[in-house]
matplotlib code that plots the C-alpha trace (Angstrom):
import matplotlib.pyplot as plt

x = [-34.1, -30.6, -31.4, -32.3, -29.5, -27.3, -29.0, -28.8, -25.0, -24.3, -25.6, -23.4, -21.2, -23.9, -26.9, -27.4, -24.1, -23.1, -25.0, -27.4, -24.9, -22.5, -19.5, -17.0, -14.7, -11.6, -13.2, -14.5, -10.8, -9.4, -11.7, -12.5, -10.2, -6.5, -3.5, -2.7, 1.0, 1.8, 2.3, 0.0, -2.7, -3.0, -2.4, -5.2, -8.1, -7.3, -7.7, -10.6, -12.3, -11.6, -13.6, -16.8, -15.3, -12.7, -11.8, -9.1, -7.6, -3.8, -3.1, 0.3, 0.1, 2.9, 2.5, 2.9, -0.7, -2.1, -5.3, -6.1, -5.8, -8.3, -10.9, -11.4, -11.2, -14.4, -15.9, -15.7, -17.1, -19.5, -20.3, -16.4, -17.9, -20.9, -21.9, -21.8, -25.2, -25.6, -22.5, -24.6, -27.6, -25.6, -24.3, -27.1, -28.6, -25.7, -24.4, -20.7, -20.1, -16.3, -13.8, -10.5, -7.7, -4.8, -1.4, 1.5, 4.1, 7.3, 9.6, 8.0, 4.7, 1.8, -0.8, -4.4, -6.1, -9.9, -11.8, -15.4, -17.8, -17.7, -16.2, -17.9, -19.6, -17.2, -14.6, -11.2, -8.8, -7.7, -9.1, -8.5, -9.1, -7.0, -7.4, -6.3, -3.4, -2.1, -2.3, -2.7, -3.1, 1.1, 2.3, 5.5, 7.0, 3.6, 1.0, -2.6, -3.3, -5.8, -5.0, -5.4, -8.2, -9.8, -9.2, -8.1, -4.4, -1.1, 2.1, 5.6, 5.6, 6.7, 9.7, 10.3, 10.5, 12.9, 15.1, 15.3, 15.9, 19.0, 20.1, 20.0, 21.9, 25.1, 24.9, 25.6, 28.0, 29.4, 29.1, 28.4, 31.6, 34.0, 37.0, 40.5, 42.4, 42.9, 40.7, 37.9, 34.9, 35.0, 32.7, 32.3, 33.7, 30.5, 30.1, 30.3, 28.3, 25.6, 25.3, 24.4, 21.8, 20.7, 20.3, 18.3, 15.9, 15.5, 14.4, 11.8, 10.9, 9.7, 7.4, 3.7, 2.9, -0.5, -0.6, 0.4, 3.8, 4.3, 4.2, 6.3, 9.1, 9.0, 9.5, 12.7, 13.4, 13.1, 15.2, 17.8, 18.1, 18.4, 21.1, 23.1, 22.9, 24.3, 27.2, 28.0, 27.0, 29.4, 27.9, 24.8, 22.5, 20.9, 18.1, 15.5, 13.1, 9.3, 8.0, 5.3, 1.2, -0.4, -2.4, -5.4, -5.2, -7.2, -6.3, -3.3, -4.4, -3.4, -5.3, -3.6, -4.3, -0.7, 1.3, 2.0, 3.0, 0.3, -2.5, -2.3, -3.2, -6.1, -8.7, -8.3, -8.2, -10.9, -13.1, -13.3, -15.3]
y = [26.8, 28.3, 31.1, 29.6, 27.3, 30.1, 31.5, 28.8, 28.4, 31.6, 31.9, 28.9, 31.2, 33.7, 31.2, 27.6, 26.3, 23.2, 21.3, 24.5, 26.9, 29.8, 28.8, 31.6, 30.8, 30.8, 28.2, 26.0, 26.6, 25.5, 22.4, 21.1, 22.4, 20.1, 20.2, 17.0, 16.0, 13.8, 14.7, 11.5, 12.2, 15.8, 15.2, 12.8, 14.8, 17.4, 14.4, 13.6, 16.7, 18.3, 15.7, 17.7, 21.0, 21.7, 25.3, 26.1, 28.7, 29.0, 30.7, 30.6, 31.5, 32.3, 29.1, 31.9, 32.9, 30.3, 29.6, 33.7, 32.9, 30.2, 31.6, 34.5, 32.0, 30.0, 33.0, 34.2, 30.5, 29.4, 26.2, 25.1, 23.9, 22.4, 18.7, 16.8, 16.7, 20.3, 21.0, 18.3, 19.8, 23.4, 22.3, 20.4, 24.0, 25.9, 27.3, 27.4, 24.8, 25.5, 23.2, 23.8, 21.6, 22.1, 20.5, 19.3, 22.4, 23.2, 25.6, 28.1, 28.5, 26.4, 26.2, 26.0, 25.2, 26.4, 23.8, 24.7, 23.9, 27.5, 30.5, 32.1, 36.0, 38.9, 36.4, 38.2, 35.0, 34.2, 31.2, 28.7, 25.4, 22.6, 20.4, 22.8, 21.3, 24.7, 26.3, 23.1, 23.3, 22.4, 22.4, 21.6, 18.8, 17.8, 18.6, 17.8, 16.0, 13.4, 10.0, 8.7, 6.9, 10.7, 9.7, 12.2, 11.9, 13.5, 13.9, 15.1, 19.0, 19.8, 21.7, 18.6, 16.1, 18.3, 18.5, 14.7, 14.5, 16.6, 14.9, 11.9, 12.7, 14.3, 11.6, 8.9, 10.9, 13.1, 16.4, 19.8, 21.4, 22.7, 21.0, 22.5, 23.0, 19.8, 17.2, 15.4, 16.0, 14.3, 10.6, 9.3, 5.7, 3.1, 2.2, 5.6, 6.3, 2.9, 3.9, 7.4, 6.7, 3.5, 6.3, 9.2, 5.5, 5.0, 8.5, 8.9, 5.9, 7.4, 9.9, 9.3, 6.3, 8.0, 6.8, 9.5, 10.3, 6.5, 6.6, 9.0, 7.6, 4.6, 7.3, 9.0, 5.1, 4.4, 7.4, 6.7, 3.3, 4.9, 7.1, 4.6, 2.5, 5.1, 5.9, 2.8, 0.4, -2.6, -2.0, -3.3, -0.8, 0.3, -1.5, 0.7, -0.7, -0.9, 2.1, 1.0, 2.4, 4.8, 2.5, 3.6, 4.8, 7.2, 10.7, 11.6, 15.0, 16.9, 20.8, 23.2, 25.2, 22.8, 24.6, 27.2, 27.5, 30.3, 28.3, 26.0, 28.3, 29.1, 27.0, 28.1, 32.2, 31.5, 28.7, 28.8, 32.2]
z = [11.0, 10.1, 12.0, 15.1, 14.8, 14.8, 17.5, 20.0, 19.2, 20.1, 23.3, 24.8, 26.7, 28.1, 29.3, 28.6, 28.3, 29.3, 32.2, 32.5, 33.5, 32.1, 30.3, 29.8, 26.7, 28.7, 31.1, 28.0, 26.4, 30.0, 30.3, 26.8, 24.0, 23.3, 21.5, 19.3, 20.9, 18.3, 14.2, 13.3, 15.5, 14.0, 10.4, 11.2, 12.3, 9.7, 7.0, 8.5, 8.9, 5.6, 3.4, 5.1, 6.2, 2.7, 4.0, 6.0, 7.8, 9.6, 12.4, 14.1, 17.7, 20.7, 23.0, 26.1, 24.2, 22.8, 25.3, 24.5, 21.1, 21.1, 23.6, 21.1, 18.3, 20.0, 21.0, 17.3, 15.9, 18.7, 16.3, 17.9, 21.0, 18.9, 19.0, 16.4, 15.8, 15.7, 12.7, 10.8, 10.9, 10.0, 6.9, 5.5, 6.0, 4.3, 7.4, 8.8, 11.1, 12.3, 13.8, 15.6, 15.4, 17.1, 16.2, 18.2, 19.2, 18.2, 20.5, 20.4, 18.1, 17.9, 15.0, 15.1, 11.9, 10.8, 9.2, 8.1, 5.0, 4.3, 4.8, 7.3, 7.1, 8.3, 8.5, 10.0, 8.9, 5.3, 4.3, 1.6, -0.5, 2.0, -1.2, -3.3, -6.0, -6.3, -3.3, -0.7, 3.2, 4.4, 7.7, 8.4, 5.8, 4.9, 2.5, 2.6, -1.0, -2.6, -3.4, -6.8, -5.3, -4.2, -0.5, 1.3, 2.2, 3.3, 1.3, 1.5, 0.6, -2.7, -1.1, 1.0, -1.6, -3.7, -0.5, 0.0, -3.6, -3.9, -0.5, -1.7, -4.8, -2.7, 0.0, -3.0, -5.1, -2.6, -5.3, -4.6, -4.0, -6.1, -7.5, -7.2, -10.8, -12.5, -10.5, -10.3, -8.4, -5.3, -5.1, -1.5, -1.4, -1.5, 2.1, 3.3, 0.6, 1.7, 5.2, 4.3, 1.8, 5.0, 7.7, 5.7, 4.2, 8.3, 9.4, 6.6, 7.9, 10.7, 9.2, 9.5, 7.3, 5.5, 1.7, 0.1, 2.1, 1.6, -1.9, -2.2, 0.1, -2.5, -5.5, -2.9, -2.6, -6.4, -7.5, -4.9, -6.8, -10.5, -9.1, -7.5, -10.4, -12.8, -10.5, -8.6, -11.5, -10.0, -6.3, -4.9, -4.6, -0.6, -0.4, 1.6, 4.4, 3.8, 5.6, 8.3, 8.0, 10.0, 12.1, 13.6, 17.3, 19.5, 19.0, 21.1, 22.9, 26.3, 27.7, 25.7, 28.8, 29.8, 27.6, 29.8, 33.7, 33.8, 32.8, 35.4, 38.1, 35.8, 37.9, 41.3, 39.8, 37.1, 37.7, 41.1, 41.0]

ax = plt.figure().add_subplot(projection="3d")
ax.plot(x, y, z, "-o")
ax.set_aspect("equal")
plt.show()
């Protein structure tokens, strides 16, 4: 069974297809394969996908190449253009079933992410444990965790949360620099000090409100309190906003042949042929 499953996927580009025709990978990538444009709809899918598919694997692509990229990526893992029905029965027969997710832009870059139940044979890519407490899957300011619950969550990166941290503790007390001779390190006066600590509360508001970044705004929230209090003791203390939850929402996607100029001519060079 594994091998004819195998088998089958990997002729999708060279006879059956889609529809009973021939599906070149730069015409499936052109057609089928999108970019998450927003930061919850990615962190998302990758939550969702790596309960079943715990393997990952990074790769950090030119947006001027990114639709190369990915063509070679799906001809590599024909099980990315798989239905669902098909990765199920691969797994449940020990066999790689692959998916591609690929997350919002920044400037310049884009990443695509990996995800299978196991690491595929003659793999090229380095792969690893997304779950892994050691060694987890991070992109950006977020890292993929558990929840004490074992749902499968994101977080604030460790070197993320240690950056707030120290923020926090020079926005209140205003120390860092060095004294002249003879005085006292500098203390910001309390409302400067109030509205600093208000304003950084308000944009980690705005980060994507999974459980596990949540929780650890309330611990950023919690120590902002314990460090106010032992240096503003006759002050009220900033009293941080409730961050919001994730709702649930369709994925937010666009062609990630749209990232470039050059792609968009792609149909009437390509396709039309």
């Amino acid at each position: 069974m594994g091998c004819l499953l195998a088998c089958g996927i990997s002729k999708i580009f060279v006879s059956g297809g889609r529809g009973g025709c021939v599906v070149h990978p730069r015409a499936f990538i052109y057609r089928y394969v999108r970019y998450h444009t927003t930061v919850t709809s990615g962190l998302r899918a990758v939550a969702q996908l790596a309960r079943a598919s715990p393997w990952v694997a990074v790769i950090t692509a030119p947006i001027a190449n990114a639709s190369q990229i990915a063509a070679r990526q799906v001809q590599r893992y024909p099980t990315i253009s798989a239905d669902h029905g098909t990765r199920t029965a691969l797994r449940r027969a020990g066999l790689p079933a692959v998916h591609l997710v690929i997350m919002p832009p920044d400037a310049q870059t884009v990443t695509m992410l990996l995800l299978s139940n196991v690491i595929p044979l003659e793999s090229r890519e380095n792969w690893q444990l997304a779950l892994d407490p050691d060694w987890p899957l991070i992109w950006r300011n977020y890292q993929l965790a558990r929840s004490p619950s074992g749902a499968v969550t994101w977080r604030l990166s460790e070197q993320a949360r240690g950056h707030y941290r120290q923020r926090i503790n020079r926005l209140i007390t205003g120390r860092g620099g060095v004294p002249a001779l003879g005085q006292r390190p500098y203390q910001l006066p309390p409302e400067t000090a109030r509205l600093q600590v208000l304003r950084l509360a308000e944009h980690l508001c705005h980060y994507p409100g999974f459980s596990g970044i949540r929780s650890d705004v309330f611990a950023l929230a919690q120590h902002s309190t314990r460090v106010w209090k032992s240096t503003h003791s006759d002050e009220p203390y900033p009293f941080w906003p409730t961050m919001p939850y994730a709702r649930f929402a369709r994925p937010q996607t666009a062609p990630l042949a749209s990232l470039n100029q050059e792609e968009n001519n792609y149909e009437t060079e390509v396709l039309a042929t």
